[in-house]
C-alpha positions in Angstrom: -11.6 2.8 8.4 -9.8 5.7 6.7 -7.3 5.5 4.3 -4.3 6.4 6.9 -5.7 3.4 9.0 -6.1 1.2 6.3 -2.2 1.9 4.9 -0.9 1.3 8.4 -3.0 -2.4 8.8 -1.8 -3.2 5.4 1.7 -2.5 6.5 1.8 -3.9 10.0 -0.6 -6.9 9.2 -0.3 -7.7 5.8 3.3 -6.9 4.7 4.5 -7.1 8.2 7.3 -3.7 7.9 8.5 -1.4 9.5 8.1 2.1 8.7 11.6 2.4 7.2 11.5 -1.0 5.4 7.7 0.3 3.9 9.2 3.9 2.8 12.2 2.3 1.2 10.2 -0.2 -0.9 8.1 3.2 -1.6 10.9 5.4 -2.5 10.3 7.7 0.1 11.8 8.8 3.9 10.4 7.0 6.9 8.8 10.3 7.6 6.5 10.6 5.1 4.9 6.7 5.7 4.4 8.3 9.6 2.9 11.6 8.2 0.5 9.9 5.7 -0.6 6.9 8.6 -1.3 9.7 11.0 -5.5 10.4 11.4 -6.1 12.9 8.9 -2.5 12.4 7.0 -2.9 13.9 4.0 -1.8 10.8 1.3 -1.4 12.2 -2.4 -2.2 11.3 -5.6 1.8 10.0 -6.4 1.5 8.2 -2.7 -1.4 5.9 -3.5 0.1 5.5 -7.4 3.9 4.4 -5.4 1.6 1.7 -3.0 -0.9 -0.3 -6.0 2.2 -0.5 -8.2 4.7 -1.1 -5.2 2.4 -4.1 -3.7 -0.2 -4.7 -6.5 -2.8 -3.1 -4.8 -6.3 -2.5 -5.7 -6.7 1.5 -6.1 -10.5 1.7 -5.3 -9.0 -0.5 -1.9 -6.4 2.2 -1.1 -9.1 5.0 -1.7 -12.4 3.9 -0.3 -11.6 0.5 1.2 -13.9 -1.5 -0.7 -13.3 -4.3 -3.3 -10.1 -6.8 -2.8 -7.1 -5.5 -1.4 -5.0 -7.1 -3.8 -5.2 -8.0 -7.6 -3.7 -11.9 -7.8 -1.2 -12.0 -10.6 -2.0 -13.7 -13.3 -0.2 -16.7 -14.0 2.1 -16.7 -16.9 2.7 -19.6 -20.0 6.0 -20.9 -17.7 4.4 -21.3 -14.3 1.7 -23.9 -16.0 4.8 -26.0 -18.0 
């Protein structure tokens, strides 16, 4: 899977968006998200920065697909009271 297809599954399967709901939570136009999911989309260094910190994402996922697609959050002092 390449990084364009993988962005689109996340965003259809996993967060479940559209491409205007995806791009707003991104900062970015609706046009860019259908640039960047297009096969051989070029997705930038500022792109893949926007989606881990957006969505908590593993970078090495975004990049090459392998390890966990998302880091769990660790629990804070007031969730275990």
């Amino acid at each position: 899977m390449t990084i364009n297809e993988r962005i689109k599954d996340f965003r259809k399967n996993v967060v479940q968006m559209s491409q205007a709901e995806f791009a707003a939570r991104l900062g970015m136009k609706q046009t860019s998200v259908s640039t960047f999911e297009r096969p051989g989309g070029t997705v930038t260094e500022p792109t893949i920065r926007a989606l881990c910190l957006a969505f908590n994402l593993n970078e090495t996922w975004v990049r090459d697909g392998v390890e966990l697609c998302i880091y769990s959050r660790p629990r804070s002092a007031l969730t275990s009271l």
